[in-house]
Backbone bond lengths (Angstrom), bond angles and torsions (degrees), N, CA, C in turn:
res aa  C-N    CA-C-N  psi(-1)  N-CA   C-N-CA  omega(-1)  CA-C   N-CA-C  phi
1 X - - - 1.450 - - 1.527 107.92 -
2 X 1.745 105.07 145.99 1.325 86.26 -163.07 1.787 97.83 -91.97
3 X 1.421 115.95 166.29 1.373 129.72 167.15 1.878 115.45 -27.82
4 X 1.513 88.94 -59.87 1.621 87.38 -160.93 2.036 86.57 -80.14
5 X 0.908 139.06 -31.45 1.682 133.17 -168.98 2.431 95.55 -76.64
6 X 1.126 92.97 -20.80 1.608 93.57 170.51 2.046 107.17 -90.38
7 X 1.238 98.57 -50.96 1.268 75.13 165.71 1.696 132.56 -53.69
8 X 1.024 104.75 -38.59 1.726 120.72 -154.04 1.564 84.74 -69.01
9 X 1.041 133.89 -39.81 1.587 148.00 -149.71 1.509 93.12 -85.57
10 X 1.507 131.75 -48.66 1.538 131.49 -169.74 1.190 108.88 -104.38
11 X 1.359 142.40 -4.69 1.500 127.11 164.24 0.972 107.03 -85.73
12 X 1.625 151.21 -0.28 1.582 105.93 133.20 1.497 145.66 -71.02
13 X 1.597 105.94 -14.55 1.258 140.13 -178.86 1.979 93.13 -71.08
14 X 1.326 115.84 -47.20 1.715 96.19 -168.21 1.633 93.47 -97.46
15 X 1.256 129.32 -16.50 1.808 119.36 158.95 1.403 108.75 -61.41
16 X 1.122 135.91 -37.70 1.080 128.68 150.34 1.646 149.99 -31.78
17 X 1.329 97.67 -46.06 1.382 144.74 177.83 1.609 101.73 -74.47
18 X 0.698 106.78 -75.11 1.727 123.48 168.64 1.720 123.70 -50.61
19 X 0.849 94.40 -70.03 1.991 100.66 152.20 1.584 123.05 -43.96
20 X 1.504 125.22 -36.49 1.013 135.89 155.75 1.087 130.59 -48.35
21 X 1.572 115.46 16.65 1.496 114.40 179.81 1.515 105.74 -88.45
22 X 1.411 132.51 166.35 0.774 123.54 -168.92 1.583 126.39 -75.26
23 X 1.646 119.59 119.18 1.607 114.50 -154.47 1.503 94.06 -160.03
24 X 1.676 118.52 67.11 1.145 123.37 167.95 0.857 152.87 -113.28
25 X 1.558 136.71 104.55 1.330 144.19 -116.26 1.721 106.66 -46.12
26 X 1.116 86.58 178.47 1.945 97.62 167.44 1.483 94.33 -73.42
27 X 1.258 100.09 122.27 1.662 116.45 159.29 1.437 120.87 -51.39
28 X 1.371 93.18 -63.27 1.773 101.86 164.40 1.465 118.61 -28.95
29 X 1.125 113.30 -73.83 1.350 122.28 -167.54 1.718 118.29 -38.64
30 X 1.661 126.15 -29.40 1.483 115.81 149.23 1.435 135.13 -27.77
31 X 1.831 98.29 -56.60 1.353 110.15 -176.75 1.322 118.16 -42.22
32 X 1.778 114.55 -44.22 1.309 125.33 -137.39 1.827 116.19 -80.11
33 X 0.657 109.21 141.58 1.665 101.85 168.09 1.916 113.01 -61.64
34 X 1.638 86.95 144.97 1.273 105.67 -169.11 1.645 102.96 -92.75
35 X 1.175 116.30 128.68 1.723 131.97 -159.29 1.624 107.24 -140.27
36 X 1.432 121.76 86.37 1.539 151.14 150.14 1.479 126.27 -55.68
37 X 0.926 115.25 118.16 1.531 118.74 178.66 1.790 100.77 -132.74
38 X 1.800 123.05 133.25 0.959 129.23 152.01 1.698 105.53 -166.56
39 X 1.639 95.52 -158.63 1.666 89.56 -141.42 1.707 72.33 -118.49
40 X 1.538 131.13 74.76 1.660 153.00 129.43 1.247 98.76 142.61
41 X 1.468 119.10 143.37 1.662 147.61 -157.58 1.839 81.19 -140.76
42 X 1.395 91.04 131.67 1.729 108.10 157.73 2.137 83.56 -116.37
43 X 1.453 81.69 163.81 1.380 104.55 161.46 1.775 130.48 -140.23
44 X 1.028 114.78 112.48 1.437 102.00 -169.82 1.452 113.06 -114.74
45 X 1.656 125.62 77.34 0.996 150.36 -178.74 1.781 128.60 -28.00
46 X 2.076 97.44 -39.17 1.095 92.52 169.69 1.686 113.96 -80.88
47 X 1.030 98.17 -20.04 2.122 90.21 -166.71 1.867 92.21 -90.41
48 X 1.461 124.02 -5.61 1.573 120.23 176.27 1.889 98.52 64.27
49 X 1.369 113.61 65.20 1.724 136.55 -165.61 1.614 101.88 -148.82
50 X 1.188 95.75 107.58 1.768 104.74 165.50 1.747 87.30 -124.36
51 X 1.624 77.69 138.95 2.039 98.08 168.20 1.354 117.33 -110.92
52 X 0.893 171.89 89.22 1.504 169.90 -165.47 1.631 101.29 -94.45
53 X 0.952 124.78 142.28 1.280 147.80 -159.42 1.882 127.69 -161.40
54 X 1.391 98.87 117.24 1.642 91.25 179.66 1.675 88.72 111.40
55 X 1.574 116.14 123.19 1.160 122.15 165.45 1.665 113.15 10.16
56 X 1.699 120.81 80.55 1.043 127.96 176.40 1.449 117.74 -108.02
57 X 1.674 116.72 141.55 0.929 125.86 -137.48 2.113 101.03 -161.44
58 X 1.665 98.71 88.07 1.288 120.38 -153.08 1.652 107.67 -91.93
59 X 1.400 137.26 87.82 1.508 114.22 -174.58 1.634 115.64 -119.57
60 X 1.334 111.68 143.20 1.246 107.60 -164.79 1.709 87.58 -137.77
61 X 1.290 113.71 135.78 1.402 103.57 -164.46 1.553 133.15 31.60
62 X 1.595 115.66 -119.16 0.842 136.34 149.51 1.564 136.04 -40.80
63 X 1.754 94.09 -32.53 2.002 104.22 -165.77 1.311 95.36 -101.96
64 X 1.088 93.42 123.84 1.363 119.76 147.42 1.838 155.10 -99.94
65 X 1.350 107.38 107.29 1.479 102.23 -162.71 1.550 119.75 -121.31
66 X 1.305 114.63 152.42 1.644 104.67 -166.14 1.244 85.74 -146.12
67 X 1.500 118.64 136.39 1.707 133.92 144.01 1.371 119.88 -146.32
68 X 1.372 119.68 -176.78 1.463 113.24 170.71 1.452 135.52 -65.48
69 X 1.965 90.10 -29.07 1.411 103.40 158.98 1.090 117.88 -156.30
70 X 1.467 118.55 173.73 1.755 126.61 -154.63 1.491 103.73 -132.32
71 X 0.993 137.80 145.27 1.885 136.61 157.55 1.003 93.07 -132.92
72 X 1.360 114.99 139.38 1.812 140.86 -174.03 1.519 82.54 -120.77
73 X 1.464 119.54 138.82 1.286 141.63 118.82 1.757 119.21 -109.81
74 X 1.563 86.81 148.13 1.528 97.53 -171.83 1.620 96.45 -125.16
75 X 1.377 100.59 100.76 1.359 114.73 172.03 1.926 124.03 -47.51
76 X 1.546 122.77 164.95 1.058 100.88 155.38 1.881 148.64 -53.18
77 X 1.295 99.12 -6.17 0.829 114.28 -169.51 1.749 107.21 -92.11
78 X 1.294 106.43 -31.05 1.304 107.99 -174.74 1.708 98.42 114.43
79 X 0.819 127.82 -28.95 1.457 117.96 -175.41 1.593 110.38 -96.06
80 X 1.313 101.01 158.85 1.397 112.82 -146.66 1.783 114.10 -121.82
81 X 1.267 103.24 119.38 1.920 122.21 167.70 1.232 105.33 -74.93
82 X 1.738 105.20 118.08 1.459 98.93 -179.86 1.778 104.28 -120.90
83 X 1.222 123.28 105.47 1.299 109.21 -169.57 2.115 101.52 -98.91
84 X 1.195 104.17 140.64 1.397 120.24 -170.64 1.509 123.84 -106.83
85 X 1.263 144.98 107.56 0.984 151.96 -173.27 1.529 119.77 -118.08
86 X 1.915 104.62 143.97 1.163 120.06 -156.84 1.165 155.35 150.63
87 X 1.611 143.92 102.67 1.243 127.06 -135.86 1.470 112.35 -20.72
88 X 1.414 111.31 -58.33 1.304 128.39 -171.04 1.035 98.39 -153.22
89 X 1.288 117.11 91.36 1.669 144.81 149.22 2.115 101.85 -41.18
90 X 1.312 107.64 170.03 1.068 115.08 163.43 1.246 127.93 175.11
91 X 1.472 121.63 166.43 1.503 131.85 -139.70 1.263 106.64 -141.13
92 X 1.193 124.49 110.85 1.722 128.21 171.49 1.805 102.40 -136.45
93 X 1.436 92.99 123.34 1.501 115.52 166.44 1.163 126.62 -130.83
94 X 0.850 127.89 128.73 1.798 133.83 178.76 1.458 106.96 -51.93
95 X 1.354 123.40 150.24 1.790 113.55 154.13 1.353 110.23 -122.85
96 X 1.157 94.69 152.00 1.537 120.95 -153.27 2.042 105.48 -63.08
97 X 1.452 90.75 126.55 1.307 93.18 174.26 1.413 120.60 88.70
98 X 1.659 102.99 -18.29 1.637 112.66 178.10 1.485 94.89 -120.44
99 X 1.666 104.12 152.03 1.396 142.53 148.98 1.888 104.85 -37.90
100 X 1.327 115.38 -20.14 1.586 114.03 -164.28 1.445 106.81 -88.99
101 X 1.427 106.11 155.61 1.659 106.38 158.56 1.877 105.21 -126.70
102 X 1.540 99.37 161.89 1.100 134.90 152.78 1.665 123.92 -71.03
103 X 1.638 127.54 111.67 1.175 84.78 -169.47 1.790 77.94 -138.38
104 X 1.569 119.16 157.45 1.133 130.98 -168.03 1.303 147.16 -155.61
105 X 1.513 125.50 123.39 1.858 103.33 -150.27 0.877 90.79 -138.60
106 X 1.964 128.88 -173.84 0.794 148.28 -95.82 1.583 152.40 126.00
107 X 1.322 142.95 126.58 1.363 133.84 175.26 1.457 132.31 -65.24
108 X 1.739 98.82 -13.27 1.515 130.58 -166.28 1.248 107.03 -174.03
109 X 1.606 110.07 119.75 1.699 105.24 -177.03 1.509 89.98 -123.13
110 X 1.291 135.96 145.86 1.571 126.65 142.92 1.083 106.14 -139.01
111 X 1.532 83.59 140.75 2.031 115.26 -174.00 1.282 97.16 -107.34
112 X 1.286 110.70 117.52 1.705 118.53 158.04 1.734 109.94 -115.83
113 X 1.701 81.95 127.70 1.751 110.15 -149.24 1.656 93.11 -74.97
114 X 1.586 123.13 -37.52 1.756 138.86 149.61 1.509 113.64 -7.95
115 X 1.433 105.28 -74.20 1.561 115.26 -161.09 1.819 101.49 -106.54
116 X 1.427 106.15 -0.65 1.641 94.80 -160.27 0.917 135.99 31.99
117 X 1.448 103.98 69.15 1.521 102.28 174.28 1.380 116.78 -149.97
118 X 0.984 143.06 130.31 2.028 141.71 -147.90 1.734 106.53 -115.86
119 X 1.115 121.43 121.35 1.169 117.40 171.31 1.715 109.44 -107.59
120 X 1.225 118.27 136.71 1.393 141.55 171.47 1.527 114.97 -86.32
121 X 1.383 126.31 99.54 1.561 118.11 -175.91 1.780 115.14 -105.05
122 X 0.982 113.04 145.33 1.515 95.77 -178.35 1.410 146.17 80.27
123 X 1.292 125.53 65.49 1.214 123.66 -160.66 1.278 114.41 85.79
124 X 1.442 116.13 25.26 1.578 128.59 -155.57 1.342 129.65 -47.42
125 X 1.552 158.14 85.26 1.391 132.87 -144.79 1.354 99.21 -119.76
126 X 1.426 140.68 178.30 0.962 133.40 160.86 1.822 101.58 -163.38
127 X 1.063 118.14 120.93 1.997 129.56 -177.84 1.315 105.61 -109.34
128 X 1.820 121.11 111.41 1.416 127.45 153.95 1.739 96.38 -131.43
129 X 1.907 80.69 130.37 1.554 112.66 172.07 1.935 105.71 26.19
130 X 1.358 103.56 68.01 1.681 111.51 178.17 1.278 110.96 96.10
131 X 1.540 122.81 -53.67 1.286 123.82 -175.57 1.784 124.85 -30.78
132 X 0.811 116.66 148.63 1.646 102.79 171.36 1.555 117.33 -138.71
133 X 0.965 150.51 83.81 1.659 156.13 -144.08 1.404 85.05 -98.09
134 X 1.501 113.26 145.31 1.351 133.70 152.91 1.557 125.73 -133.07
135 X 1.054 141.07 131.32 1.522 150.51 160.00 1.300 123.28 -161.47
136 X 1.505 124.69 179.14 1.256 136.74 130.39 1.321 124.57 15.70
137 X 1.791 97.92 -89.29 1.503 131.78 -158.77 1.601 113.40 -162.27
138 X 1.795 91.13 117.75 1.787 106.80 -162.98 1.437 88.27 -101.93
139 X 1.300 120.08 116.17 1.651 105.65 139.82 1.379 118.16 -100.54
140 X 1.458 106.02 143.20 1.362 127.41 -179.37 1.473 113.54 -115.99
141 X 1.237 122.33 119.09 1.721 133.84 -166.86 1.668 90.58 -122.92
142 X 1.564 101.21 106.23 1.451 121.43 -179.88 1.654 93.99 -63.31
143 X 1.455 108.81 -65.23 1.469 113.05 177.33 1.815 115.38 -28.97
144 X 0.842 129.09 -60.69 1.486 144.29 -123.90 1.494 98.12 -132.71
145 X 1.283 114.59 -1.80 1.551 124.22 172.84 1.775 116.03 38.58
146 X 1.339 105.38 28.94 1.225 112.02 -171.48 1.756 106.75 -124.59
147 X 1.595 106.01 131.23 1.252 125.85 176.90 1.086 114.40 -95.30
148 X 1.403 129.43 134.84 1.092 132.03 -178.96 1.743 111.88 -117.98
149 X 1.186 152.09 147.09 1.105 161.41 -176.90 1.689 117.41 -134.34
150 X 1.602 121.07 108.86 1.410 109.42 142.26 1.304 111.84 -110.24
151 X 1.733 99.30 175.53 1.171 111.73 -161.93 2.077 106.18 -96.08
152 X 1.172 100.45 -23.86 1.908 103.44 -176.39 1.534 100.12 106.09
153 X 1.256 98.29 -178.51 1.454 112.56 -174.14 1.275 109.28 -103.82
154 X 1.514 118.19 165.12 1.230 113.31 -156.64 1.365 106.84 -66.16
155 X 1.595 114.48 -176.47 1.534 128.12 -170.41 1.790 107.75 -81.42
156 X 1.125 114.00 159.86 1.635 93.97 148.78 1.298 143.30 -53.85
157 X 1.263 109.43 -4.71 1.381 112.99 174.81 1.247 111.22 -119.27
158 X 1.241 109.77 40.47 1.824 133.18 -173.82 1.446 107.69 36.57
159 X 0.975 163.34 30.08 1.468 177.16 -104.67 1.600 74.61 -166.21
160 X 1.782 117.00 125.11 1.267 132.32 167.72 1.912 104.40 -78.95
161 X 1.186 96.78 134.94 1.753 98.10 176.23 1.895 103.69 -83.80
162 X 1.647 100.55 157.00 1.403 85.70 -175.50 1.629 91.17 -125.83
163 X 1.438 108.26 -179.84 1.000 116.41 177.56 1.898 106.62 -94.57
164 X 1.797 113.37 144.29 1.901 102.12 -162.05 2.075 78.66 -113.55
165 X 1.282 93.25 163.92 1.502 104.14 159.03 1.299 109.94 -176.80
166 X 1.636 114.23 129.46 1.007 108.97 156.31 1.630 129.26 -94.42
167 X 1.139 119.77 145.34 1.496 109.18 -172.96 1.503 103.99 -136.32
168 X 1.449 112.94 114.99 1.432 136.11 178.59 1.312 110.90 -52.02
169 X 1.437 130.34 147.26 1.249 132.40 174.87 1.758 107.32 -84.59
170 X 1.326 133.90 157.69 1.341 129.61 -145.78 1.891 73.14 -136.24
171 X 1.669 82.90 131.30 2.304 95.37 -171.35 1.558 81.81 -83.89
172 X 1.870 82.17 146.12 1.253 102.57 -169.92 1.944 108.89 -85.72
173 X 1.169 132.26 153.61 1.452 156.36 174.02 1.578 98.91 -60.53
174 X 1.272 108.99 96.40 1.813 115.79 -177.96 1.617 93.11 -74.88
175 X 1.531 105.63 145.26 1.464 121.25 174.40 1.411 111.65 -90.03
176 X 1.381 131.07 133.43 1.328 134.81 146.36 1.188 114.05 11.44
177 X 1.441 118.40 -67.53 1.484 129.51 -166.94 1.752 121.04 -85.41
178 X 1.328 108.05 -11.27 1.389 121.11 168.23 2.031 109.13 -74.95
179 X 1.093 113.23 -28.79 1.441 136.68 -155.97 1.874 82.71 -65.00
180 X 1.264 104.42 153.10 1.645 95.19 172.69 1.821 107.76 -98.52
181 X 1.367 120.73 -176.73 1.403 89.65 -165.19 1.191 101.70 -95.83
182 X 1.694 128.69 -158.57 1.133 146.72 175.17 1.943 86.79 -69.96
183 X 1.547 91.38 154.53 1.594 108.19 171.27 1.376 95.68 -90.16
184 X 1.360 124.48 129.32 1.528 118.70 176.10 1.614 112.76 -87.34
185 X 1.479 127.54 132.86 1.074 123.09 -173.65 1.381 121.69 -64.74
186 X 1.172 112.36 161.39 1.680 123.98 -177.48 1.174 116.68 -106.68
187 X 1.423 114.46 116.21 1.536 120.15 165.50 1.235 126.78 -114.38
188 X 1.607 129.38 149.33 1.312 117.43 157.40 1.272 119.12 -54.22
189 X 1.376 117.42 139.69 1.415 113.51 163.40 1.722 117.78 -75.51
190 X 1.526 102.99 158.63 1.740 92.17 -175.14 1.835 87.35 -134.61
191 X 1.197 125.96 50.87 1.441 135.25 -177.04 1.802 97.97 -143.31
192 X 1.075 122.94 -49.84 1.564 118.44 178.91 1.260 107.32 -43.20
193 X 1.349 113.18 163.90 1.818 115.69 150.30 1.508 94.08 -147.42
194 X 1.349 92.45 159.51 1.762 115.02 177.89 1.913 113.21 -38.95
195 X 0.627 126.52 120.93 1.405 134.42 148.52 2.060 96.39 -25.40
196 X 1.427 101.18 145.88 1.362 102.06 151.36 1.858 117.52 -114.64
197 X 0.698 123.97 141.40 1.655 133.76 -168.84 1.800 93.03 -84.99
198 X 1.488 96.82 139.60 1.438 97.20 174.63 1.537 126.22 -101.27
């Protein structure tokens, strides 16, 4: 196998790997009621389908999502497929326990609130704490704290698209002994005496 067809084959496997650090949503944010704002909502009661349309703007706890437009399905279960549309749709969620967010876009995002898990379609991006993911199509598994990235099919000019990422280096944990020391204080002494001059 050649080098570059082995690479191409394992950088989604170690973006993967790497993304897998621990980055899992606000827990909370399941519980919460789901709260939509845009500028006209149809509702179609028998199929359990609300559309929202016009600068939409989706928040459920912590997550936050905005596109031009929204479709709610409300499963049997009661929980809800929310697929998102839009030049660049987008996705911001808190993670749990940290000050940080997750944040994530797209031409088409859908979050199903069921399996927790958000897919990014199209121009796919996804930003945690520096990181920067690019492809196709991001899945994000809130559960399983694992990102997944492809890259799409090739171009029209058959040139395979790849998947880009940059990934920040994480500052390292200074040791005790690296630390410089305490400045030791200064006192007069009260034991010396003057020199005598000869």
């Amino acid at each position: 196998m050649s080098r570059a067809r082995y690479v191409s084959r394992m950088l989604p496997v170690l973006l993967s790997a790497v993304l897998a650090q621990p980055c899992m949503a606000e827990r909370a944010d399941r519980e919460k009621p789901m709260h939509l704002e845009a500028d006209l909502m149809v509702v179609d009661d028998a199929r359990k389908v609300s559309t929202f349309t016009g600068k939409v703007q989706m928040v459920q706890g912590t997550m936050l999502i905005r596109g031009d437009k929204v479709e709610v399905v409300e499963g049997a279960d009661g929980l809800k497929v929310a697929t998102i549309y839009g030049n660049t749709a987008s996705f911001r969620q808190k993670r749990e326990g940290l000050d940080e967010y997750v944040d994530g876009y797209g031409e088409r995002i859908v979050y199903n609130e069921s399996t927790e898990i958000v897919d990014f379609y199209v121009r796919a991006r996804v930003v945690r704490e520096g990181d920067d993911v690019r492809g196709e199509h991001i899945t994000y598994n809130q559960k399983t704290e694992i990102f997944r990235v492809n890259s799409g099919p090739a171009g029209a000019d058959g040139t395979p698209k790849r998947v880009r990422a940059v990934l920040q280096p994480k500052p390292r944990a200074e040791s005790a002994t690296s630390a410089p020391p305490d400045a030791l204080p200064i006192k007069p002494s009260s034991t010396l005496t003057p020199m005598e001059q000869e």
